[in-house]
C-alpha positions in Angstrom: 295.9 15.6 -254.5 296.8 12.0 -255.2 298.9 10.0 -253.2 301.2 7.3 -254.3 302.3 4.1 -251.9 305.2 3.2 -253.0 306.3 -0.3 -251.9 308.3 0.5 -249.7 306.1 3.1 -247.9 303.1 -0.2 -247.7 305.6 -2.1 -246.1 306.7 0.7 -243.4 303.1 1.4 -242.8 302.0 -2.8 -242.0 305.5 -3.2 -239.5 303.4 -1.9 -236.8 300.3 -3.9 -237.2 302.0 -6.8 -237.9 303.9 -6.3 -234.6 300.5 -6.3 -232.9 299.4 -9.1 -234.1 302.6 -10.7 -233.5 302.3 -10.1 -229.6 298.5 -10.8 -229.4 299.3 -14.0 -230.7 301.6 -14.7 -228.3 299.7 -13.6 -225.7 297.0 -15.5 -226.9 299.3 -18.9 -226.6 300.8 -18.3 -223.5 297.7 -17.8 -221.8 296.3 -21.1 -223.2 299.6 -22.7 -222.1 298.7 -21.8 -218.6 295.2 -23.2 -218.8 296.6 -26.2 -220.2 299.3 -25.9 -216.8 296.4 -25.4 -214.6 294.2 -28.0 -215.8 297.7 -30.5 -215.2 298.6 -29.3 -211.6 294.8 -28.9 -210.7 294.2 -32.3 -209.8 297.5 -33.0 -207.5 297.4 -29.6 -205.6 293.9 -30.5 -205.0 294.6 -33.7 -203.8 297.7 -32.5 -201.6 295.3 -29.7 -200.2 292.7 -32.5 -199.8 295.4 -34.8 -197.6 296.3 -31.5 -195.2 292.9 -30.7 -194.9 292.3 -34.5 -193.8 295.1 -34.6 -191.4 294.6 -31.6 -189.6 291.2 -32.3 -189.1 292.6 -35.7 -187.7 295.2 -33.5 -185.4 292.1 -31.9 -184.0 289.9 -34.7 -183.3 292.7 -36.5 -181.6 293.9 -33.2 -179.4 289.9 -32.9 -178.7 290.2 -36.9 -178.0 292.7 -36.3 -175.4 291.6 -33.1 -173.7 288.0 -34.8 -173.1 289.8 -37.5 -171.5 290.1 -38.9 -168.1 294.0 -37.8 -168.6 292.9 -34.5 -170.2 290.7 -33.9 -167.4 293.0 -34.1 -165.3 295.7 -32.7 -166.6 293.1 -29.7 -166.7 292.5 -29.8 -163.0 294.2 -27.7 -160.2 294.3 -30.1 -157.5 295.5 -33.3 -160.0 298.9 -32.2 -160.9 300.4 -34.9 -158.9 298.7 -37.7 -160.0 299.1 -36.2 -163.8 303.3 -37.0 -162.9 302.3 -40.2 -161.3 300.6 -41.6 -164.4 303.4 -40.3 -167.0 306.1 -41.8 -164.5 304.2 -45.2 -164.2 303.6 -44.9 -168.2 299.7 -44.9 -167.9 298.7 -41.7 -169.0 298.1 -43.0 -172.6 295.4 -45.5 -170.7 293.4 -42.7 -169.7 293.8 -41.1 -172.9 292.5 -44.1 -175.0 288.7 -45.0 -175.8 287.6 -47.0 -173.2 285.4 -47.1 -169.8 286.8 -46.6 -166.5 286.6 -44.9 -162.8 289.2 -43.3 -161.5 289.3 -42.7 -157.9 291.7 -39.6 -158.2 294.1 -38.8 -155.3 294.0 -34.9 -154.5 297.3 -33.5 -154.5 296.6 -32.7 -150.7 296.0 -36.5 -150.5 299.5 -37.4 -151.7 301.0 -34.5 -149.5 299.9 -36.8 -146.8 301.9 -39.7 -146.9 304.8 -40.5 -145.3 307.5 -38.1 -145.9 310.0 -40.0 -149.1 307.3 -42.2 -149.8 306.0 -40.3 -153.4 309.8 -39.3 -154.2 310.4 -43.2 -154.1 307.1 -44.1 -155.8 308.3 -41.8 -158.8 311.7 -43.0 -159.2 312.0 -45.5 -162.6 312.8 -48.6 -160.9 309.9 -48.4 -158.6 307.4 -48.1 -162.1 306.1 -51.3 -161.0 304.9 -50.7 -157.4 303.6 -47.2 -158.5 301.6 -48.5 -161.9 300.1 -51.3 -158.6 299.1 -48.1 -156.1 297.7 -46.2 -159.4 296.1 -49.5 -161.0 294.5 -49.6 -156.9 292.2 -46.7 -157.5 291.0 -47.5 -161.1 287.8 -49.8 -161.5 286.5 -51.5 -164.7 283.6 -49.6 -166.1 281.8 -46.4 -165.4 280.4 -45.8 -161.8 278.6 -42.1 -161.1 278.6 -41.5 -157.8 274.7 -42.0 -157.7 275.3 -45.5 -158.8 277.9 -45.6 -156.1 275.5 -44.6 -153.4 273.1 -46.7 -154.4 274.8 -49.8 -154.7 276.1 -49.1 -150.9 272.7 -48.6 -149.7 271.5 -52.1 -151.7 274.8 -54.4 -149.6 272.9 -53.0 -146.7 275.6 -50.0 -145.8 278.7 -51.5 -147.6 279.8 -52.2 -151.0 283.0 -54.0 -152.1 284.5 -53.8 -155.4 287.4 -54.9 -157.4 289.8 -53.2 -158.9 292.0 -53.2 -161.9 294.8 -54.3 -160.0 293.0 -57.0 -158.7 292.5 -55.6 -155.4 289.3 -55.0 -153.6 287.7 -51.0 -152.0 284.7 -51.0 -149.7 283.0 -47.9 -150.4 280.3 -46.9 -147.7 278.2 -43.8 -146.9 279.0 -41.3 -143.5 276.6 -38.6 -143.1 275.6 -38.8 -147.0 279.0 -38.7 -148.2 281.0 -41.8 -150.1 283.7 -42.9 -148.0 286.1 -45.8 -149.5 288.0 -47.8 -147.7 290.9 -49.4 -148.6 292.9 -52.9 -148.0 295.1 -51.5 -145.0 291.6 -50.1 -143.3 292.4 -46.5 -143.8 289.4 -44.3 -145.1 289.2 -41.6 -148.0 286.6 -39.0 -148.6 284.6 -38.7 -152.1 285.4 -34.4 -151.8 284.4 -34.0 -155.7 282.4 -36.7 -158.0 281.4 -36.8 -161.4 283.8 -35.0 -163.0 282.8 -36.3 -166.1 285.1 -37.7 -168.8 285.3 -39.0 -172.4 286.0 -42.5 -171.3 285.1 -42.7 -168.1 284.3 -40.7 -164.8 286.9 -39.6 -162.1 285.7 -39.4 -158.7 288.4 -37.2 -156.5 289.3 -38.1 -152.8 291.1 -37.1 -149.5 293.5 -39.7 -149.4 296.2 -42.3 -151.2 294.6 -45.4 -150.9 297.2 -48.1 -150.1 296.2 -52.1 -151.0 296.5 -54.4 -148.2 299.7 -56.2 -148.8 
């Protein structure tokens, strides 16, 4: 049998080959177009990545910053959440938030539940931000004291220590029957019912009582 291609016939037999080749070479070129694409956007997504990364790591070391606070601390206590109101309305809660080194003699909330009846609700209102930031400043001291350091010191000025504080104001502390005692400007006395509760920048110390300068 012999067969005869007639022109035509070649030509109907190569349409479908040259249809292939046709869409592998496009295939071909559109897949190197997208490498080329990649290899473009690579570097900016990776640098936008990159700069989220670096911030949220930022976010977390400054919430960690905060919680590990003296203002995180006690903003994490159940027996602070009145002194936590009393430093945001006397603006100093970004104080104990901050790197730095203090002791905070921290006012239970039972110890504010003792004064006078009006006296807090006064305290707290804005245009007495100035006489509260004083009462606040009153129980804040200038470095880190444990309470070890405390009782030692008291025990070294022969049974009583005096101190000044950050508003400029002095505390006596003393010992009664092994436990700190402070005593403030008007002669009243507060308790030392939980010390060492240990903070980031600095070390709150939490009493029985508001302790009033003598003025």
């Amino acid at each position: 049998m012999h067969l005869k291609y007639t022109l035509k016939d070649l030509g109907r037999s190569c349409i479908p080959f040259l249809a292939f080749s046709c869409l592998l070479i496009f295939y071909v070129g559109c897949k190197e177009d997208k490498k080329e694409a990649d290899k473009m956007e690579s570097p900016a997504t990776t640098e936008a990545e990159a700069a989220i990364q670096t911030e949220n790591e930022k976010e977390r070391q400054r919430t960690e910053a905060i919680s590990s606070s003296i203002a995180g601390k006690a903003m994490a206590s159940t027996d602070l959440d009145t002194l936590v109101s009393a430093l945001k309305a006397a603006d100093l809660s970004d104080m104990f938030s901050q790197p730095g080194n203090f002791t905070i003699f921290a006012p239970s909330d039972n110890a504010f539940a003792k004064l006078k009846k009006g006296t807090l609700d006064e305290l707290l209102k804005p245009e007495n931000k100035e006489e509260l930031r004083n009462v606040l400043q009153y129980h804040v001291v200038n470095g880190r004291i444990t309470a070890d350091q405390l009782a030692k010191a008291i025990e070294n000025s022969k049974g009583k220590y005096s101190f000044k504080t950050v508003s400029g104001e002095e505390l006596t502390a003393m010992l009664d029957k092994g436990q700190i005692v402070l005593q403030d400007g008007k002669g009243n006395k507060s308790q030392v019912v939980r010390g060492n509760v240990v903070a980031s920048n600095g070390v709150i110390h939490i009493i029985n009582d508001v302790l009033l300068a003598k003025r």
